[in-house]
PyMOL CGO cylinders between C-alpha atoms (Angstrom):
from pymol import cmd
from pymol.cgo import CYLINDER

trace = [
    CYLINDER, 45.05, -17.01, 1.23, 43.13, -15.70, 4.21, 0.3, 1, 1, 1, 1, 1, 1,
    CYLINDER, 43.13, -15.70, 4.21, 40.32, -12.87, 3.82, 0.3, 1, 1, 1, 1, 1, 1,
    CYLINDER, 40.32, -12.87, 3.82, 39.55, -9.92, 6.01, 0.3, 1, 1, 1, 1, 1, 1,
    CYLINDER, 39.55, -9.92, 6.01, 36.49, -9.66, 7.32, 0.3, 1, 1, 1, 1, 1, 1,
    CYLINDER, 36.49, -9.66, 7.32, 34.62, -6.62, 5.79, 0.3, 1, 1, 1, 1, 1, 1,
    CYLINDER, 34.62, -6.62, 5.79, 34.66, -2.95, 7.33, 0.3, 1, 1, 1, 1, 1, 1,
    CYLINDER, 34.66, -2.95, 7.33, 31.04, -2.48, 8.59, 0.3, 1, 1, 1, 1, 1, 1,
    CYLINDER, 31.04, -2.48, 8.59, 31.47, 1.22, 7.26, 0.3, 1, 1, 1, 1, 1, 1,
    CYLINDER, 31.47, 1.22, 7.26, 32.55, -0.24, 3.83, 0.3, 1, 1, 1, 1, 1, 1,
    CYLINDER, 32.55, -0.24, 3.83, 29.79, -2.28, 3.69, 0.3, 1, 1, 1, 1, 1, 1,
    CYLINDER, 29.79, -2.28, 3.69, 27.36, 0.27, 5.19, 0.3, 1, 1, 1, 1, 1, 1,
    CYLINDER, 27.36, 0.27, 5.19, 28.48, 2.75, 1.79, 0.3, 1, 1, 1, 1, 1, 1,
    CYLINDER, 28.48, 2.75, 1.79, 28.42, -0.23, -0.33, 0.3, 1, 1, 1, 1, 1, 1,
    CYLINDER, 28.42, -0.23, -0.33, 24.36, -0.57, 0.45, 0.3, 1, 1, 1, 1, 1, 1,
    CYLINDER, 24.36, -0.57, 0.45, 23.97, 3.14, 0.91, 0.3, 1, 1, 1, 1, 1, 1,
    CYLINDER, 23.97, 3.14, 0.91, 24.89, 2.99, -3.04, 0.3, 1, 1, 1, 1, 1, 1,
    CYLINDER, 24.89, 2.99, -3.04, 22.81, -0.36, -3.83, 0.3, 1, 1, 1, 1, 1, 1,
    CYLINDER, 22.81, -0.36, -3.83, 19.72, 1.09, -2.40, 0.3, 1, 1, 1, 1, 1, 1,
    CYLINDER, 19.72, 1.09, -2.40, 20.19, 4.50, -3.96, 0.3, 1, 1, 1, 1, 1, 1,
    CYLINDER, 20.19, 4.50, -3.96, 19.90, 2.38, -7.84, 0.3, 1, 1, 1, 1, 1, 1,
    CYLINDER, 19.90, 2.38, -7.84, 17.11, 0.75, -6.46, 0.3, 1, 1, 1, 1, 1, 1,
    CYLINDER, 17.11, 0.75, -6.46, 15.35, 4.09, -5.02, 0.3, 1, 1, 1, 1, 1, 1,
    CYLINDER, 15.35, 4.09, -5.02, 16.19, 5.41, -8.59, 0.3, 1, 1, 1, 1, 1, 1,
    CYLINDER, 16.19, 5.41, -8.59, 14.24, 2.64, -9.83, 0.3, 1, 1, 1, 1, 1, 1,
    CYLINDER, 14.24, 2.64, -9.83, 11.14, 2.80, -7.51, 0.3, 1, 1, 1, 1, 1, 1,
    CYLINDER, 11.14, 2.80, -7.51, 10.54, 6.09, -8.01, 0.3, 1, 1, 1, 1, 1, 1,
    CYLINDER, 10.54, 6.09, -8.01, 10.20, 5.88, -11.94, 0.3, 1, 1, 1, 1, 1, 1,
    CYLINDER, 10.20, 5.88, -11.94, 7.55, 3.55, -11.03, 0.3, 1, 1, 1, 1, 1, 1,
    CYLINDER, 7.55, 3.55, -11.03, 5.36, 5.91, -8.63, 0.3, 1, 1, 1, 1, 1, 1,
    CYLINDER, 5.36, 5.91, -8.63, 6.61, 4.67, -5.06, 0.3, 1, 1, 1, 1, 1, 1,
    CYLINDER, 6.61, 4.67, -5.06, 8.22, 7.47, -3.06, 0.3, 1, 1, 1, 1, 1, 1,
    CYLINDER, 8.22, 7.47, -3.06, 11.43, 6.00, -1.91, 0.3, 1, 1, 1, 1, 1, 1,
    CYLINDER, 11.43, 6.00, -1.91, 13.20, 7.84, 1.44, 0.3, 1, 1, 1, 1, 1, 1,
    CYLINDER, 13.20, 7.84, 1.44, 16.77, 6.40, 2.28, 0.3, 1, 1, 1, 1, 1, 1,
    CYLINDER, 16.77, 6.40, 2.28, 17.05, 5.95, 5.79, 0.3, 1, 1, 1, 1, 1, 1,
    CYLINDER, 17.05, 5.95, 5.79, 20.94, 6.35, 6.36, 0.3, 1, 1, 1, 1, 1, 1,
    CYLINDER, 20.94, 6.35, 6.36, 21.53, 7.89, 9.26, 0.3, 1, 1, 1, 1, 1, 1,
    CYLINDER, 21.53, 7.89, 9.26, 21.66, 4.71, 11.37, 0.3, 1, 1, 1, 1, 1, 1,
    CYLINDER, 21.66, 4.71, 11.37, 23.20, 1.04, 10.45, 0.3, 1, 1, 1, 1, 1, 1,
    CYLINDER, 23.20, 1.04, 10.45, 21.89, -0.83, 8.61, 0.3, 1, 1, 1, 1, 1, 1,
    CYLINDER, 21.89, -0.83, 8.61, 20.95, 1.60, 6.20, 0.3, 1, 1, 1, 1, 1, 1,
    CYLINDER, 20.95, 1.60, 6.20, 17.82, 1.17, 5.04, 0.3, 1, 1, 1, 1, 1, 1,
    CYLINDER, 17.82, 1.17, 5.04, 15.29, 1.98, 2.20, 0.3, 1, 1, 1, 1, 1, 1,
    CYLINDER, 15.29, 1.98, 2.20, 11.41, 3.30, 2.94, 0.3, 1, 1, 1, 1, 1, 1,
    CYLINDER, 11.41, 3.30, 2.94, 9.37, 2.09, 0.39, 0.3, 1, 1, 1, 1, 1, 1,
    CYLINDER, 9.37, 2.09, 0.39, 5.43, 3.46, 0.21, 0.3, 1, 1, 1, 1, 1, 1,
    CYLINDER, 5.43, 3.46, 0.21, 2.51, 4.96, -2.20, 0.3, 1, 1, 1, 1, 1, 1,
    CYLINDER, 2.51, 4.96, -2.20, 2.20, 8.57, -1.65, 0.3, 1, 1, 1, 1, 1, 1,
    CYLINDER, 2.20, 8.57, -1.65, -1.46, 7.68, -1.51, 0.3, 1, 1, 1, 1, 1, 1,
    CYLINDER, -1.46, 7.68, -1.51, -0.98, 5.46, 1.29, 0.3, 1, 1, 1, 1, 1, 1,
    CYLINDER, -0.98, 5.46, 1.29, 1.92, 6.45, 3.38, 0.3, 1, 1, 1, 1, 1, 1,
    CYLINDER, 1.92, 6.45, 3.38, 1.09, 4.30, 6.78, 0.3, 1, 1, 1, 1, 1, 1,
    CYLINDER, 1.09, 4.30, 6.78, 2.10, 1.68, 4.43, 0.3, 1, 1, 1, 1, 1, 1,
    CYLINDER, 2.10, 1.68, 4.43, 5.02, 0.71, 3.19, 0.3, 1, 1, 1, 1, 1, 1,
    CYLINDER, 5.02, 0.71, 3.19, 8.01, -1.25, 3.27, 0.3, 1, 1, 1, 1, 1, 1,
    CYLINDER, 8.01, -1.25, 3.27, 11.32, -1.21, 5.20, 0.3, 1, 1, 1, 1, 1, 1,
    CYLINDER, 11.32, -1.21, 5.20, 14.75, -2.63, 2.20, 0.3, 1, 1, 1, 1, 1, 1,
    CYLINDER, 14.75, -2.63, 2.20, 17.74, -3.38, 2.94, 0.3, 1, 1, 1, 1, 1, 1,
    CYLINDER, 17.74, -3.38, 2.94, 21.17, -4.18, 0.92, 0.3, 1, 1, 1, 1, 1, 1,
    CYLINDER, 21.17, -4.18, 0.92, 22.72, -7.15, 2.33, 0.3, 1, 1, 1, 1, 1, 1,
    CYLINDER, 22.72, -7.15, 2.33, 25.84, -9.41, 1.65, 0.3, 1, 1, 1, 1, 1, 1,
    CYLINDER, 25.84, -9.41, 1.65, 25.31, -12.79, 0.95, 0.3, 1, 1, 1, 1, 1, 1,
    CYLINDER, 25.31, -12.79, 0.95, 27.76, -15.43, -0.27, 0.3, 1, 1, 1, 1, 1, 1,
    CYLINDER, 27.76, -15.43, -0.27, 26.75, -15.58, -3.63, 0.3, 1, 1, 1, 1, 1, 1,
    CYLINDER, 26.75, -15.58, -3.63, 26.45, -11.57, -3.68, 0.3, 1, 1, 1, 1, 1, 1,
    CYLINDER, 26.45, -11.57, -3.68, 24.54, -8.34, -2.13, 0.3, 1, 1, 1, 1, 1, 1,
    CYLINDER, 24.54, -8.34, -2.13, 20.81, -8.76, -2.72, 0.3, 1, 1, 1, 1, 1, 1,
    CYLINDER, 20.81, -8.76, -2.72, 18.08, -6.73, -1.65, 0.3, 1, 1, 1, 1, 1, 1,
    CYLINDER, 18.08, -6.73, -1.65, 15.61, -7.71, 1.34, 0.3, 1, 1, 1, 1, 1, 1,
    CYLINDER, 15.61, -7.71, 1.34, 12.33, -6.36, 2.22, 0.3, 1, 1, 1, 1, 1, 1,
    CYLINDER, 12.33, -6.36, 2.22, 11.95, -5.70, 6.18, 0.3, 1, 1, 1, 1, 1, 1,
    CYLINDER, 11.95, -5.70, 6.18, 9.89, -9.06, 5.99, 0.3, 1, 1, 1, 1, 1, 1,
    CYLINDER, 9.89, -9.06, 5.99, 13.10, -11.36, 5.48, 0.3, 1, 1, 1, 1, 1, 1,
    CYLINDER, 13.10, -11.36, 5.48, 11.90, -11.37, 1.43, 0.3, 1, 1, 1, 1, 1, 1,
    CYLINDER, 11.90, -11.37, 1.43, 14.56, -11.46, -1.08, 0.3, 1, 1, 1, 1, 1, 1,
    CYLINDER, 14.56, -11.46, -1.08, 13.33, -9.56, -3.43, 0.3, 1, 1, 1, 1, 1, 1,
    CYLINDER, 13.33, -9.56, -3.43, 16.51, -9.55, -5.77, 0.3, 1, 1, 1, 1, 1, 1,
    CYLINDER, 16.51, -9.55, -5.77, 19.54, -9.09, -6.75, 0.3, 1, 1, 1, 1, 1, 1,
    CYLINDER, 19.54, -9.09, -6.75, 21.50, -5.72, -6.14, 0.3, 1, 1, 1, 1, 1, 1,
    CYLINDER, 21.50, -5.72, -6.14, 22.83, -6.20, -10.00, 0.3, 1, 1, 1, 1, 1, 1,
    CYLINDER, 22.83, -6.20, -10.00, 19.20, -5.94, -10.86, 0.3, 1, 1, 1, 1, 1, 1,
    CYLINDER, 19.20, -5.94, -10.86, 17.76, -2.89, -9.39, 0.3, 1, 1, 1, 1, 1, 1,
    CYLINDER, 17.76, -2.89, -9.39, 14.80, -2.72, -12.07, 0.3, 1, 1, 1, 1, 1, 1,
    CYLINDER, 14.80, -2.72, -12.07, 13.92, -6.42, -10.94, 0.3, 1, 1, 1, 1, 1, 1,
    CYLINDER, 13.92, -6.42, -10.94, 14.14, -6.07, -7.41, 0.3, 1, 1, 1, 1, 1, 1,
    CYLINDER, 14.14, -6.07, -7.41, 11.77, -2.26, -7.54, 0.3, 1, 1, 1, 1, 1, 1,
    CYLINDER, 11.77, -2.26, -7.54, 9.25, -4.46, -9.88, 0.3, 1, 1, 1, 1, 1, 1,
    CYLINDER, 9.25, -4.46, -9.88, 8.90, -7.43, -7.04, 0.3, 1, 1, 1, 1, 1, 1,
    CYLINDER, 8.90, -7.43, -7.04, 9.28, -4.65, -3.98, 0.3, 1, 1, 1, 1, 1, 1,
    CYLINDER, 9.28, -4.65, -3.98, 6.33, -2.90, -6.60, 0.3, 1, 1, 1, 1, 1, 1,
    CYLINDER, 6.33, -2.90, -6.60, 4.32, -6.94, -6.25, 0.3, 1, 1, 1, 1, 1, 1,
    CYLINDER, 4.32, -6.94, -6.25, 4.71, -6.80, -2.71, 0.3, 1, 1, 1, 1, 1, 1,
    CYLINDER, 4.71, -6.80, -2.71, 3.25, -3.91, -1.77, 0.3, 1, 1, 1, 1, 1, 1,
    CYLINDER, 3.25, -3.91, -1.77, 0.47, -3.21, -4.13, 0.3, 1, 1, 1, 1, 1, 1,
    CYLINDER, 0.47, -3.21, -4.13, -1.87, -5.71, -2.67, 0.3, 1, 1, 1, 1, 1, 1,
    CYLINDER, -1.87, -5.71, -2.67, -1.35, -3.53, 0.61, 0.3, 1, 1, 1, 1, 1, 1,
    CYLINDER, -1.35, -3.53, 0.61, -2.07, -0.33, -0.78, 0.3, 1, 1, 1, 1, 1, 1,
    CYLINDER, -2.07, -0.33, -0.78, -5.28, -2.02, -2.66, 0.3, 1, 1, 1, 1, 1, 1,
    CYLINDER, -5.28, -2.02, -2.66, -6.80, -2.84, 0.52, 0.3, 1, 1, 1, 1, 1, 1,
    CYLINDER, -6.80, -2.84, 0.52, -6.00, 0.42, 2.36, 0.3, 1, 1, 1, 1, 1, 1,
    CYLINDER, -6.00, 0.42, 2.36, -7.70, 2.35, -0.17, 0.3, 1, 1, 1, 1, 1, 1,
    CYLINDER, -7.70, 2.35, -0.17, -10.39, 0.16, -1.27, 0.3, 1, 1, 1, 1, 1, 1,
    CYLINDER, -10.39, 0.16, -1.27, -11.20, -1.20, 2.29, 0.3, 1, 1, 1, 1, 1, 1,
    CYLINDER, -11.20, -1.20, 2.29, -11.37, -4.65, 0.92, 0.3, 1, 1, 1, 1, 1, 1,
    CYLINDER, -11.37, -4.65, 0.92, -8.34, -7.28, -0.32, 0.3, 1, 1, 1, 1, 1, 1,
    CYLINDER, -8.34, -7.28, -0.32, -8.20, -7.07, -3.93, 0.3, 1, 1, 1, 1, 1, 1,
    CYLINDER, -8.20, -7.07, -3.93, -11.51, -6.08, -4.63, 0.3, 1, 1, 1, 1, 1, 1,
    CYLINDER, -11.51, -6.08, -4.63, -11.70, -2.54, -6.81, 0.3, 1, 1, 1, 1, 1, 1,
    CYLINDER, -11.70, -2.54, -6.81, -14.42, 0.09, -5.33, 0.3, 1, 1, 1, 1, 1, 1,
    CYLINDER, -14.42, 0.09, -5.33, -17.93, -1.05, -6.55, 0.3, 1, 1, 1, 1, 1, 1,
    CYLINDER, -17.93, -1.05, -6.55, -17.45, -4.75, -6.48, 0.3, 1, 1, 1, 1, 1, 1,
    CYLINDER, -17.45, -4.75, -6.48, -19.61, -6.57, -3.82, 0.3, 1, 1, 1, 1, 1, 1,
]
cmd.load_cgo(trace, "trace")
């Protein structure tokens, strides 16, 4: 039996939905989370309110073994069935940014020489 290729809108609604779980998720962790829908791909905008010139661009994207979620840096960051997984690692990714940003320094906390 032969398959269709997929409708680009049908796919388009079908991240539009995985990235709204995912914002849901984010945001009960602090990020702010702004869906970017208006063009295709649709696309997540991931960044600390404290730090807002920094962030991260995620997508929702078909793969053979299933949509998973990819950070504007070609990252998989997981699985579209695991929203809370994918919003921690998103979370891992950009911390270390937003350390530096405000702190001036990689990974060092305000104080330390």
């Amino acid at each position: 039996m032969r398959t269709l290729p997929a409708s680009p809108v049908l796919d388009a609604w079908r991240a539009r939905r995985r990235l709204d779980r995912l914002a849901r998720a984010l945001r009960a962790r602090g990020w702010v989370a702004e869906p970017r829908y208006a063009d295709l791909p649709p696309l997540l905008r991931v960044y600390a309110r404290e730090v807002p010139a920094i962030g991260d661009s995620v997508l929702a994207v078909r793969h053979l073994d299933g949509w998973w979620f990819r950070s504007g840096t070609g990252v998989l960051v997981g699985p579209c069935a695991h929203a809370e997984f994918a919003a921690e690692r998103v979370g891992l990714l950009l911390t270390p940014w937003g350390v530096a940003a405000l702190t001036g320094r990689e990974g060092r906390e305000p104080g330390e020489g």
